[in-house]
Each structure stands twice: as structure tokens, then as C-alpha cells.
VEXFINU-837358 format. One record per residue: x, y, z of N, C-alpha, C in turn; residue in one letter; residue number from 1. Coordinates in Angstrom, 1 decimal, padded with zeros to 4 digits. Last residue first. Layout:
// residues N
X | Y | Z | X | Y | Z | X | Y | Z | a | NUM
...
END
This chain:
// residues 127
-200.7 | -012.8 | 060.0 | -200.5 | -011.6 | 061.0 | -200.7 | -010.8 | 060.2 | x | 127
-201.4 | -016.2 | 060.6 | -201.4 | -015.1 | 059.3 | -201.1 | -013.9 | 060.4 | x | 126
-199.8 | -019.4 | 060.4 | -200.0 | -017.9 | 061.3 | -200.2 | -016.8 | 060.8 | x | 125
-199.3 | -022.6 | 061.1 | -199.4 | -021.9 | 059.9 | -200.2 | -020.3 | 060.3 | x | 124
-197.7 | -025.4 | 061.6 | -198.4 | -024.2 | 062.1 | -198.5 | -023.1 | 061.3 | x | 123
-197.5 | -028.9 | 061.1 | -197.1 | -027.7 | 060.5 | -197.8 | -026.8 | 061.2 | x | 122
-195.8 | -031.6 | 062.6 | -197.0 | -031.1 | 062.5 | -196.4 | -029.8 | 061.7 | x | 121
-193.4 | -033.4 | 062.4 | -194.7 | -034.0 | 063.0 | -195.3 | -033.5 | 062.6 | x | 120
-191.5 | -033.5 | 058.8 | -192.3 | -032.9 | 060.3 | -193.4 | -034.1 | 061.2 | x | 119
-189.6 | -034.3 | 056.7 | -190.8 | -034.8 | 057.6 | -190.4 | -034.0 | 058.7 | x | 118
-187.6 | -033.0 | 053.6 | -187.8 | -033.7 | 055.2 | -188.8 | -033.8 | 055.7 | x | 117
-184.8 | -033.3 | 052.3 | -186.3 | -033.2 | 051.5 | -186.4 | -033.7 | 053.4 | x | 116
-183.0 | -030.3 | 049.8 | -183.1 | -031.2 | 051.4 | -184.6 | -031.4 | 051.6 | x | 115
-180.7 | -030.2 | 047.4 | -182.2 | -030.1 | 047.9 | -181.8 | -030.8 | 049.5 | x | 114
-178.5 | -027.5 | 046.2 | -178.8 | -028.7 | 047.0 | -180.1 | -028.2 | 047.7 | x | 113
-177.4 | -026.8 | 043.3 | -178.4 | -026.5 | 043.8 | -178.4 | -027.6 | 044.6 | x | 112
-175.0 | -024.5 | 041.5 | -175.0 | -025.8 | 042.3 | -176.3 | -025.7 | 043.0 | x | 111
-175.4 | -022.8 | 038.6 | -174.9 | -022.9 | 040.3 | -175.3 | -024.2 | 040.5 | x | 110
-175.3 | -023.1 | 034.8 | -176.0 | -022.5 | 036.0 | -174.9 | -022.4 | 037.4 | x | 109
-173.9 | -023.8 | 032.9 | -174.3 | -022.4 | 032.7 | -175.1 | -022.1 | 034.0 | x | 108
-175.0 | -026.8 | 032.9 | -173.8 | -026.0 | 032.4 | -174.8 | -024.9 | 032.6 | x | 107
-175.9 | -027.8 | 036.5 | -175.8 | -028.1 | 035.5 | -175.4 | -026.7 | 034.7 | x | 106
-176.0 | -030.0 | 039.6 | -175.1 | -028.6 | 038.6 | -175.8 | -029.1 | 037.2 | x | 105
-177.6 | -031.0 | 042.7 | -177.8 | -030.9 | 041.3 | -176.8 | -029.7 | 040.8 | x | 104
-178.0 | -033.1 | 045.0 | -177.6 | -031.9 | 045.1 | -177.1 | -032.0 | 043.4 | x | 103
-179.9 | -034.5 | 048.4 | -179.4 | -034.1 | 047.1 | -178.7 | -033.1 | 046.6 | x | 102
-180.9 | -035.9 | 051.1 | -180.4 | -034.9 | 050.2 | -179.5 | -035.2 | 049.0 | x | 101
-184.0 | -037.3 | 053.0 | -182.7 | -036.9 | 051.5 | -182.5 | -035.7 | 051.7 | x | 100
-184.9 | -036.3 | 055.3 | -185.6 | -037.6 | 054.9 | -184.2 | -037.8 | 053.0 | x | 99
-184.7 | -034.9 | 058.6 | -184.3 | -034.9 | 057.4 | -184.3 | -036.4 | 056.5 | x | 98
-186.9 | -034.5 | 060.5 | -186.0 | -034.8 | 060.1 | -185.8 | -035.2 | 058.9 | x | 97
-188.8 | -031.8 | 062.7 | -188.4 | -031.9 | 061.5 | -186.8 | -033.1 | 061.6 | x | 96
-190.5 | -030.8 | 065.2 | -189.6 | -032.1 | 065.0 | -189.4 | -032.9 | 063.2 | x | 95
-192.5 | -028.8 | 063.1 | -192.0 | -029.0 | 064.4 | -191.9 | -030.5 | 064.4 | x | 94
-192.3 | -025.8 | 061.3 | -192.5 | -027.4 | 061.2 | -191.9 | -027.7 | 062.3 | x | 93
-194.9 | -023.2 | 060.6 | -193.8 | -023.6 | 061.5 | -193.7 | -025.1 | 061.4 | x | 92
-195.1 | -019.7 | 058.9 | -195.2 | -021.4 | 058.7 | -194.1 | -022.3 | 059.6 | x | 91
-196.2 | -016.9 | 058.8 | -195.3 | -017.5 | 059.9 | -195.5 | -019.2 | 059.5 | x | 90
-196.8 | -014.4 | 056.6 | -197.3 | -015.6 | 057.4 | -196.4 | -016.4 | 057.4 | x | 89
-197.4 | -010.9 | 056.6 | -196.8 | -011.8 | 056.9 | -197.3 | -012.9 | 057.2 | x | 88
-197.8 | -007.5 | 054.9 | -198.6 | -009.0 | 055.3 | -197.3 | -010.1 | 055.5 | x | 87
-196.5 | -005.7 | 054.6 | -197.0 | -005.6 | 056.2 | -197.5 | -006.6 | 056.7 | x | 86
-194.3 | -006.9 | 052.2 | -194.7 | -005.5 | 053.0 | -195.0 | -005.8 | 054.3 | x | 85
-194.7 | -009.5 | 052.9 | -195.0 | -009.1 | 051.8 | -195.3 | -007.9 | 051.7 | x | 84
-193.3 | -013.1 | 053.7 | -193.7 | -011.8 | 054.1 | -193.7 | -010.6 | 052.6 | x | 83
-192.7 | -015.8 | 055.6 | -193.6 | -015.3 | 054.5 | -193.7 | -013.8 | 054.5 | x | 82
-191.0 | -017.7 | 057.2 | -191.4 | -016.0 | 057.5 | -191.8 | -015.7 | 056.3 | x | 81
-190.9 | -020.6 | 058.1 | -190.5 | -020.0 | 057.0 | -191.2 | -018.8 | 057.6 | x | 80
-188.7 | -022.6 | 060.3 | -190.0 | -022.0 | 060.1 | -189.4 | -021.1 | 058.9 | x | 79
-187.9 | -026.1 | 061.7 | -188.1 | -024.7 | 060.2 | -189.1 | -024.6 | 060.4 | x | 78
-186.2 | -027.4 | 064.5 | -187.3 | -027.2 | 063.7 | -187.5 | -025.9 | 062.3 | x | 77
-185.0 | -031.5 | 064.3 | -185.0 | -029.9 | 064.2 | -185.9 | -029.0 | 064.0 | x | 76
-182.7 | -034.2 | 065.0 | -184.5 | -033.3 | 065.3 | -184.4 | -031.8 | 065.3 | x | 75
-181.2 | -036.6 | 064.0 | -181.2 | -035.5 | 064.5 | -182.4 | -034.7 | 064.3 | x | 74
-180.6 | -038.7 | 062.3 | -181.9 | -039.3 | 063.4 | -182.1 | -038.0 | 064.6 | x | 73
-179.4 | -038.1 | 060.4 | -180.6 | -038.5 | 060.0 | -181.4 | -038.6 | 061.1 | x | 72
-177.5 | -034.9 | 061.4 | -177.4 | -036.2 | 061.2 | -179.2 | -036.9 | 061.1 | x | 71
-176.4 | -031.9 | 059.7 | -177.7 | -032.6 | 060.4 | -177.1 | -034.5 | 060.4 | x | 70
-174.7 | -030.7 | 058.2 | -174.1 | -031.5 | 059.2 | -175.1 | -032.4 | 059.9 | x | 69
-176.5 | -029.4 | 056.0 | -175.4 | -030.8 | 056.1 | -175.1 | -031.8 | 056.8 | x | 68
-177.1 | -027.6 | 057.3 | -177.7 | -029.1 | 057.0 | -177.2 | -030.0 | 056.8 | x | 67
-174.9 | -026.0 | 057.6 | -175.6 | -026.3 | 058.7 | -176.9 | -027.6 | 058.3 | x | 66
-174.3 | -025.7 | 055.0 | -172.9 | -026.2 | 056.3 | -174.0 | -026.9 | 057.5 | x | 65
-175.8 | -025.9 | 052.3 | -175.9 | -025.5 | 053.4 | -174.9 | -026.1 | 054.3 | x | 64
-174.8 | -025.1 | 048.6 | -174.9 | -026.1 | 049.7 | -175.7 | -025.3 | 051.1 | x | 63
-176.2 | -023.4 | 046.1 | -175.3 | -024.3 | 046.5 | -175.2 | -025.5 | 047.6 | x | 62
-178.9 | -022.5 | 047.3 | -178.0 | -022.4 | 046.3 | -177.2 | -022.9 | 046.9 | x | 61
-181.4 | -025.0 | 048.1 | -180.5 | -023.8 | 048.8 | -179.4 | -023.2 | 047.5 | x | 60
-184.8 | -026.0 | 048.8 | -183.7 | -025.8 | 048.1 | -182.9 | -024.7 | 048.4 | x | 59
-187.0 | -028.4 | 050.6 | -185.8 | -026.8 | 050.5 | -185.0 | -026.9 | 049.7 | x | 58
-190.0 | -029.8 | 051.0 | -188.5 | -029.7 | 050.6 | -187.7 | -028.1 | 050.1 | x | 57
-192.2 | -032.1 | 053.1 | -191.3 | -030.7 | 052.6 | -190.0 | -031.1 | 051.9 | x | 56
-194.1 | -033.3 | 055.0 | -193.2 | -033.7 | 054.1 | -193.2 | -032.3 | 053.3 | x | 55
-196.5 | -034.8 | 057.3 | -196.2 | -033.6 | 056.4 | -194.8 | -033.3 | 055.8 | x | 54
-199.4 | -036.8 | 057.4 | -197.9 | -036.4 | 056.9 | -197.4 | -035.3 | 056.5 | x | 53
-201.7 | -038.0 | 060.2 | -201.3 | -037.3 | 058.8 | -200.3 | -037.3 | 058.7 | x | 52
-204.3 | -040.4 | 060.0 | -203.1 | -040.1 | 060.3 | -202.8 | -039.2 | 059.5 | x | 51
-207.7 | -039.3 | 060.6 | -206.8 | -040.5 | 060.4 | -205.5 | -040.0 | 060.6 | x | 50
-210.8 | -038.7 | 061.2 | -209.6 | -038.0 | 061.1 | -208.8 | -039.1 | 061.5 | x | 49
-214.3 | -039.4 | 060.3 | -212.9 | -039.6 | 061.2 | -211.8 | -039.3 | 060.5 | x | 48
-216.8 | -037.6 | 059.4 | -216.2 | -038.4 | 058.9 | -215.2 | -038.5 | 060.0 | x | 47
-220.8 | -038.5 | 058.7 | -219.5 | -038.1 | 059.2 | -218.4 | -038.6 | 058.5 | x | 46
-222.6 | -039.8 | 057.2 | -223.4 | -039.3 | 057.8 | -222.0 | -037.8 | 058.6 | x | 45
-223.2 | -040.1 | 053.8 | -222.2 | -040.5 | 054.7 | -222.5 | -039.0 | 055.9 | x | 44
-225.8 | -042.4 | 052.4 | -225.4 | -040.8 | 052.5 | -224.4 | -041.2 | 054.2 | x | 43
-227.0 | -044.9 | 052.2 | -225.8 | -044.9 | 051.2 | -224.8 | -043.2 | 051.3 | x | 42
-227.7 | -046.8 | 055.1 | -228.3 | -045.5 | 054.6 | -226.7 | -045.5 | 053.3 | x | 41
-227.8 | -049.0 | 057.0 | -229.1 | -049.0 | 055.6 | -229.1 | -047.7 | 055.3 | x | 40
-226.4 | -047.2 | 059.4 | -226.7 | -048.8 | 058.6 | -228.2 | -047.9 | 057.8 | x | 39
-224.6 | -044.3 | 058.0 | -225.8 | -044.9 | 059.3 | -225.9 | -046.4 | 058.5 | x | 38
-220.8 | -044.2 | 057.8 | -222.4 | -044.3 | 056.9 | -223.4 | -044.7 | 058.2 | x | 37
-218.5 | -042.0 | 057.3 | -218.7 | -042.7 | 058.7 | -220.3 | -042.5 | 057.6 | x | 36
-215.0 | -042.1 | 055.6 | -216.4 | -041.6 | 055.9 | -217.6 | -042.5 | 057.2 | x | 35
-211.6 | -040.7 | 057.0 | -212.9 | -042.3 | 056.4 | -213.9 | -042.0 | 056.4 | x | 34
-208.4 | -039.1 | 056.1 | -209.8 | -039.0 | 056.5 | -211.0 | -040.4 | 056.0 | x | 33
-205.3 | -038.3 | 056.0 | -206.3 | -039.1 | 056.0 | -207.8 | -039.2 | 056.6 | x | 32
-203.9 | -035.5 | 055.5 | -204.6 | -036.4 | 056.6 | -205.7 | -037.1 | 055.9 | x | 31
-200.9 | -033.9 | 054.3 | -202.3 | -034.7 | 054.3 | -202.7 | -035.3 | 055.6 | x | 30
-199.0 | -031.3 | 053.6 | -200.1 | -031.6 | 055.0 | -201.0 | -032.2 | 054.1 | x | 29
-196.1 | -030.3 | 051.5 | -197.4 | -030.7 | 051.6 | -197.7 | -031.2 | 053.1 | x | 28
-193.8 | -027.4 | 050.9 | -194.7 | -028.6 | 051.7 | -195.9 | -028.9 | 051.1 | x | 27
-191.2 | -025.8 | 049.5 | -192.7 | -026.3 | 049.5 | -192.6 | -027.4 | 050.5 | x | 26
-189.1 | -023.3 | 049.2 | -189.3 | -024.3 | 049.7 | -190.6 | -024.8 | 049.6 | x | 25
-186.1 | -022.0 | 047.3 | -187.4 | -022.6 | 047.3 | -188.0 | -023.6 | 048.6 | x | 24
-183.5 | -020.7 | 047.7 | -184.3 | -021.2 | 046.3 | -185.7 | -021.3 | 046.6 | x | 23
-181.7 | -019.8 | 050.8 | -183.0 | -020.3 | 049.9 | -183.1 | -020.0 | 048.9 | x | 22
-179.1 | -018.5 | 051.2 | -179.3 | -019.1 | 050.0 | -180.6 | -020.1 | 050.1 | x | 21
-179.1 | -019.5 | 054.8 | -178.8 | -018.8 | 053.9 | -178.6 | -019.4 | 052.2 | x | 20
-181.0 | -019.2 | 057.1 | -180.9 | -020.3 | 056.0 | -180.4 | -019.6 | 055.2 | x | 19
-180.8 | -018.1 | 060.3 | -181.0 | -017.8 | 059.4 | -180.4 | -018.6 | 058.0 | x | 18
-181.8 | -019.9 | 063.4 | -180.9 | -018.7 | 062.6 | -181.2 | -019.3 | 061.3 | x | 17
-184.2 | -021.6 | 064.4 | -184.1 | -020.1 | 064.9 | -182.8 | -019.3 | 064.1 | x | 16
-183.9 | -023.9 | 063.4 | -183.4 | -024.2 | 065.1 | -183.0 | -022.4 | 065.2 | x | 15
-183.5 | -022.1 | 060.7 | -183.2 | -023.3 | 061.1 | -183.3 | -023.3 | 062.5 | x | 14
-185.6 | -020.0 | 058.6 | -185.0 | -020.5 | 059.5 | -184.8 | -022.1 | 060.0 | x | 13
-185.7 | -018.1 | 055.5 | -186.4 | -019.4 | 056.3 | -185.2 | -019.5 | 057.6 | x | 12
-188.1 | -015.3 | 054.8 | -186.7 | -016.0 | 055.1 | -187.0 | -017.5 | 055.5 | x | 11
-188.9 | -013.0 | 052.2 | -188.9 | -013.6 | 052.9 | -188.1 | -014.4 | 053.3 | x | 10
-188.4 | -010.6 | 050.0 | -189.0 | -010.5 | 051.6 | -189.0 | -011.6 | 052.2 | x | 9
-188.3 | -012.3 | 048.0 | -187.1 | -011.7 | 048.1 | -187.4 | -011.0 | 050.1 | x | 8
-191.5 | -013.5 | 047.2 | -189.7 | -014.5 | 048.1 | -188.6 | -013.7 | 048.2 | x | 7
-193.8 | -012.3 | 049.2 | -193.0 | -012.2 | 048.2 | -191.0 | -012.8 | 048.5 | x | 6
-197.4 | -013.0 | 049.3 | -195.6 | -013.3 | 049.8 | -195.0 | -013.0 | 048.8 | x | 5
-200.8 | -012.0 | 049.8 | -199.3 | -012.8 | 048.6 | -198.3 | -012.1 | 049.2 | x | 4
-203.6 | -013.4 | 050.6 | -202.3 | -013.2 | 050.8 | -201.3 | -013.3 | 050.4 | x | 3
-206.7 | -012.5 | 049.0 | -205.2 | -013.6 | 049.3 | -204.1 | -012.8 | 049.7 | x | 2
-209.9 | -012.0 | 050.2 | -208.7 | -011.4 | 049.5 | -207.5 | -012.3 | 049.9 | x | 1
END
């Protein structure tokens, strides 16, 4: 059965306080992976774990004070609180820096600033 979040229930966090005006945030986690063949065989017998990346991006209405201020070679961590009633999942990025930002208007809408960043690793916590 799946676990569904709901984005008015949930929050994101900066270095532990609170992100005000999330829009959106996604990640992606790859890892490279190689296959491992026996000699004289065409069936891959394993495989080895290579480097991985994990790269995210947030959107905020308007602006953030506190990202802003981030400086590029500054280290931080986000975690998002997924939550959905009783179901919750804890998504953690650790030594997060900030890789862009942006920041988009257009007529009839708000101001939307993106912030696009790299982690070392992601944690990911069902409860």
C-alpha cells in the first residue's frame, strides 16, 4: 500500500527551523552501477556500486532571507517532514550546498525563487 503526503501537512526545514513559503521541492538519488561478467560467459554474474549524486530543488514563494544569505561554499542540512495524518516520511539531505538560484514573476502571478542544491547523501524514514 503507498504512502501519500500531503503538501499542506507538510514542512521543510533549514539547519532545523522552519522554510517558510515552500512551493515545491523534488530530488533525485543516482548511483552508478557496472555489471560484473564470469570470463567466457555473456550472463552478468553481479554488479559494483559506483558514485552517486543527489541533487534537489526548492521552490519558495517569493524569496527566502535565510537562503539567500547562504554563501556557495556554506554547508547545510534539509530535511522535508512528509506528512499525511498519522503517516509521515522524514527525508534528510546531509551537507547540502547550494548549486543556483533563481527567481521567476510573471503577470497575474507571485514571485517564485528556486534554489537548486547537492547533498552528500539522502535519508529517507517511513514512521
Amino acid at each position: 500500500m503507498p504512502t501519500i503526503v500531503a503538501a499542506n501537512e507538510s514542512q521543510v526545514l533549514l539547519d532545523g527551523q522552519p522554510v517558510e513559503g515552500v512551493r515545491a521541492i523534488e530530488y533525485r538519488h543516482q548511483q552508478a552501477r557496472s555489471n560484473i561478467y564470469a570470463l567466457g560467459s555473456a550472463e552478468r554474474i553481479g554488479i559494483v556500486a559506483g558514485p552517486q549524486v543527489v541533487e534537489g530543488t526548492l521552490r519558495v514563494a517569493s524569496t527566502n532571507g535565510t537562503l539567500n544569505a547562504l554563501a556557495i561554499d556554506q554547508s547545510f542540512q534539509l530535511t522535508a517532514q512528509l506528512k499525511h495524518g498519522a503517516s509521515t516520511v522524514t527525508v534528510t539531505f546531509d551537507e547540502c550546498f547550494l548549486a543556483e538560484k533563481g527567481f521567476g514573476l510573471a503577470v497575474g502571478e507571485f514571485g517564485e525563487a528556486t534554489y537548486r542544491f547537492t547533498a552528500t547523501r539522502v535519508r529517507e524514514e517511513v514512521a
